[in-house]
C-alpha positions in Angstrom: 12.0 -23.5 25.6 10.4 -21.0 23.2 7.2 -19.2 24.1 4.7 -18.5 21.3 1.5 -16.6 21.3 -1.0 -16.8 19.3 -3.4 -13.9 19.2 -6.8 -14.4 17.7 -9.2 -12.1 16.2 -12.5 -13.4 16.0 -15.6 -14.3 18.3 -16.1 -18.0 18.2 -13.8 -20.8 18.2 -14.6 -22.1 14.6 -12.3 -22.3 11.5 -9.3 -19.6 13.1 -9.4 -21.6 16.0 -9.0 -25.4 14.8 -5.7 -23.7 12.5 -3.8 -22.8 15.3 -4.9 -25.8 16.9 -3.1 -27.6 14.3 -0.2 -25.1 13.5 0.9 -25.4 17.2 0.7 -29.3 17.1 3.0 -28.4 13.9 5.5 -26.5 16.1 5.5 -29.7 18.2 6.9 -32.3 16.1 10.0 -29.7 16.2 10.5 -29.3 20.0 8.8 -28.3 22.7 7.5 -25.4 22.7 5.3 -22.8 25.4 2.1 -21.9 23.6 -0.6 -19.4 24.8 -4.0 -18.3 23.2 -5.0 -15.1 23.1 -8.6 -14.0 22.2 -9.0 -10.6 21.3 -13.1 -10.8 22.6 -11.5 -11.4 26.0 -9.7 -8.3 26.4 -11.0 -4.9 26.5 -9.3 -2.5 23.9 -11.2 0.7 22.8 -11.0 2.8 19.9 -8.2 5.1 18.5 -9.0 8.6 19.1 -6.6 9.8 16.9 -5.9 12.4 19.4 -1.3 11.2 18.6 -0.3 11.6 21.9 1.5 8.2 21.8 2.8 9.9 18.8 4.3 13.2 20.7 4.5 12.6 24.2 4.6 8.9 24.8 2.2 6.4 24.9 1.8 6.3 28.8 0.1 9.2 28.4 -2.3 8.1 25.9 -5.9 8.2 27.5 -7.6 5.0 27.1 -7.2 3.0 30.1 -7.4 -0.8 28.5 -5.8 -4.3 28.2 -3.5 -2.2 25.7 -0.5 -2.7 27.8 -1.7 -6.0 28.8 -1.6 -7.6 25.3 1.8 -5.7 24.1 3.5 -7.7 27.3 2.6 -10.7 26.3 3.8 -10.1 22.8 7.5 -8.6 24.7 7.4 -12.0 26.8 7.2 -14.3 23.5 9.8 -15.8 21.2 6.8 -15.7 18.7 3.8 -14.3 17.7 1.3 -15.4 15.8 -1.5 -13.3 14.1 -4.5 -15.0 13.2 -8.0 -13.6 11.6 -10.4 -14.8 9.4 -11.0 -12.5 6.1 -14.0 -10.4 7.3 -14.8 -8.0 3.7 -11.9 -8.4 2.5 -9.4 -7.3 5.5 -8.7 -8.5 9.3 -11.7 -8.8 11.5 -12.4 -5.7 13.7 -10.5 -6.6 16.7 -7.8 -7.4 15.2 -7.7 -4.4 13.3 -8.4 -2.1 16.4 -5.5 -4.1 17.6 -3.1 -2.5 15.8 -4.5 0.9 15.0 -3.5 1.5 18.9 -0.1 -0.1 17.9 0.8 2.7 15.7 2.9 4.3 17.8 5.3 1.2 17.6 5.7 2.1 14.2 7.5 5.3 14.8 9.7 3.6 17.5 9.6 -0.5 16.5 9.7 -2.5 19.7 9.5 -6.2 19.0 13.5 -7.0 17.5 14.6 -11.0 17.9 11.3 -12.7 17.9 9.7 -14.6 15.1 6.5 -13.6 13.8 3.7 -15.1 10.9 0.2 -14.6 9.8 -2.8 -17.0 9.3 -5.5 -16.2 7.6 -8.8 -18.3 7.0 -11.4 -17.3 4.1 -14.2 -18.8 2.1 -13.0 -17.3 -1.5 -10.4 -14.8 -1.8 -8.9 -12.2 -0.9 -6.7 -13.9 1.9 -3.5 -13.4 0.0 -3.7 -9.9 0.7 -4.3 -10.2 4.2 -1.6 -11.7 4.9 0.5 -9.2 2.9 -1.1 -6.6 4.9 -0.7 -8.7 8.5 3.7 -9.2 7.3 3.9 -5.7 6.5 2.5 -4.8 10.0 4.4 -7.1 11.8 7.6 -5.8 9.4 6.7 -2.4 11.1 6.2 -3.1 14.4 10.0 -4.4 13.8 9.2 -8.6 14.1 11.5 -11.0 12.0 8.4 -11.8 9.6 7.7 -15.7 8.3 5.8 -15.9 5.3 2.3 -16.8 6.4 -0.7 -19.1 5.0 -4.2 -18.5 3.6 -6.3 -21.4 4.4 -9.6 -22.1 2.4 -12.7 -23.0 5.1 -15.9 -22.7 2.9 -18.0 -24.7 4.8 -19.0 -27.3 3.7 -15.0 -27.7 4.1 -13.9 -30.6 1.1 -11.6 -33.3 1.9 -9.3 -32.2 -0.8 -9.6 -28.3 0.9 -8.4 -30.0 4.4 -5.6 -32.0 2.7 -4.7 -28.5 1.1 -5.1 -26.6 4.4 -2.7 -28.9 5.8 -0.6 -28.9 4.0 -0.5 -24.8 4.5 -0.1 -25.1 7.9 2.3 -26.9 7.5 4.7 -25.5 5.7 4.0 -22.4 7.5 4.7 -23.9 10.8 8.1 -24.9 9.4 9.1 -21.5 8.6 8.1 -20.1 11.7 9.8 -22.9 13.7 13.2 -22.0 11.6 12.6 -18.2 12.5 12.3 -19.0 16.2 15.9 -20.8 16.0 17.4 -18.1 14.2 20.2 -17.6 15.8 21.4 -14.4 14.5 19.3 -11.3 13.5 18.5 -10.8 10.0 20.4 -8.6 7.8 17.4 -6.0 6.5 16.7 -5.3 3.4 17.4 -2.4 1.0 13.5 -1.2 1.4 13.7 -2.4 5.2 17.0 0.0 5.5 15.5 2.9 3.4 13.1 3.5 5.5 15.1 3.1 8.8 17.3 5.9 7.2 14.9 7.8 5.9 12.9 8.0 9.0 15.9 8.6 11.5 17.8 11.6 9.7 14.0 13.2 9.4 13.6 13.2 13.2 16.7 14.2 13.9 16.5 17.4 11.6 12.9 18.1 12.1 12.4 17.1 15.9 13.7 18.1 19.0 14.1 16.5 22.5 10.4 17.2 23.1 9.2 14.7 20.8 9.1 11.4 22.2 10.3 10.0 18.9 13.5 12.2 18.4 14.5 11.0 22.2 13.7 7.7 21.8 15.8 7.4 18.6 18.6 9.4 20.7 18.2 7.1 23.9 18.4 4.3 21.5 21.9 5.3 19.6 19.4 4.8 16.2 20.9 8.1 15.0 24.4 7.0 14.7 23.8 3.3 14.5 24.1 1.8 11.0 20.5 -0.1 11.8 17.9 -0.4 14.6 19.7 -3.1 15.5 24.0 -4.5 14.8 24.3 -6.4 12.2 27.0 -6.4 9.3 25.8 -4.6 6.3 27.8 -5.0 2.7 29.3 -2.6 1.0 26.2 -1.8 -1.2 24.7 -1.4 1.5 26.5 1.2 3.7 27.0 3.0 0.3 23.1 2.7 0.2 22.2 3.7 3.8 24.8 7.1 3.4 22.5 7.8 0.2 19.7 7.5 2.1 20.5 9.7 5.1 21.5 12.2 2.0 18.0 12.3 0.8 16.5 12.4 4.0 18.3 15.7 5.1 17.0 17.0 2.0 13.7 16.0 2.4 13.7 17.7 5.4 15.4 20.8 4.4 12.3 21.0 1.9 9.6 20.0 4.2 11.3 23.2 6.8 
């Protein structure tokens, strides 16, 4: 059986709530499946200091004492995660955001490989498209196997065409997440995905040393002679790609010296 969690980033159970509600009943007309809520209000999670010692050191050294650990093992112990925020001026609600500002450090070293991950976003007028662009991305980062999301229109009062839409939405996002948890094989990345991965790798390795936290991770890891984070058969254009890349990136760092 799968486990999903969904993790929630607003204070009252209104409109963010009642769509997960119904994406999980979704997820059920495909299997069973283990779902768990997750309200960010419940947990205690400070502020970034921005003091990067996650970044350098490690992020057991990092100083805030919080449900930080708390909510990232519950994300390791799913098959799937589930982001969900309403569009507060434009961009994730506060928690949420706080959320993953002290996820950062996952984006030097990306943790979360095999499981399945989406984005829902409520709104009243616009802007939710971008959200959820912004919400893949992170989860892209972090190093999820990303399901396009859904923007779901909850002006109040809601119409009964909006609810049809909204449905609809939920939907079809719930199918795409539900064929990501069954993946059986990881995703091939793509030529932006792998860039990056290059890029990032041969800069640590030329740039960092074994007191960086990031240069032994990637060594502990293999990640400097791998191919990828993770095996998986790249094409030819792509290993010709990936060798490009490590060119540019030991140039880059010959220039940043």
């Amino acid at each position: 059986m799968k486990k999903v969690t969904a993790i929630i980033g607003n204070q009252q159970k209104h409109a963010t709530y009642r769509a997960v509600c119904e994406f999980e009943a979704q997820l059920r007309t495909y299997g069973e499946i283990e779902f768990e809520y997750i309200f960010l209000k419940d947990y205690r999670l400070e502020f970034c200091r921005g003091c990067k010692v996650c970044f350098s050191k490690g992020e057991e050294f990092c100083p805030l004492k919080d449900d930080r650990d708390v909510l990232i093992g519950k994300m390791e112990n799913s098959d799937g995660v589930i982001m969900a925020t309403p569009n507060y001026a434009f961009h994730v609600s506060a928690s949420m955001k706080n959320l993953l500002d002290r996820l950062a450090y996952v984006f030097h070293r990306p943790q979360f490989f095999g499981k399945t991950y989406t984005a829902v976003v409520n709104q009243g007028i616009h802007g939710g498209k971008g959200i959820v662009k912004y919400l893949s991305s992170m989860g892209e980062n972090l190093g999820f196997q990303v399901t396009r999301g859904c923007v779901l229109h909850t002006m109040e009062p809601i119409t009964q065409a909006a609810q049809v839409k909204n449905s609809q939405e939920i939907r079809k996002a719930a199918a795409r997440f539900y064929k990501g948890l069954m993946r059986s094989s990881p995703p091939v990345p793509t030529l932006f995905r792998l860039m990056l991965f290059r890029l990032s790798r041969t800069s640590i390795h030329n740039m960092l040393d074994d007191k960086s936290k990031d240069y032994r991770h990637y060594k502990d890891n293999g990640w400097f002679e791998s191919a990828y984070y993770y095996k998986v058969p790249l094409g030819l254009f792509k290993r010709l790609a990936g060798r490009l890349f490590d060119r540019i990136g030991r140039r880059m760092a010959k220039n940043a010296k």
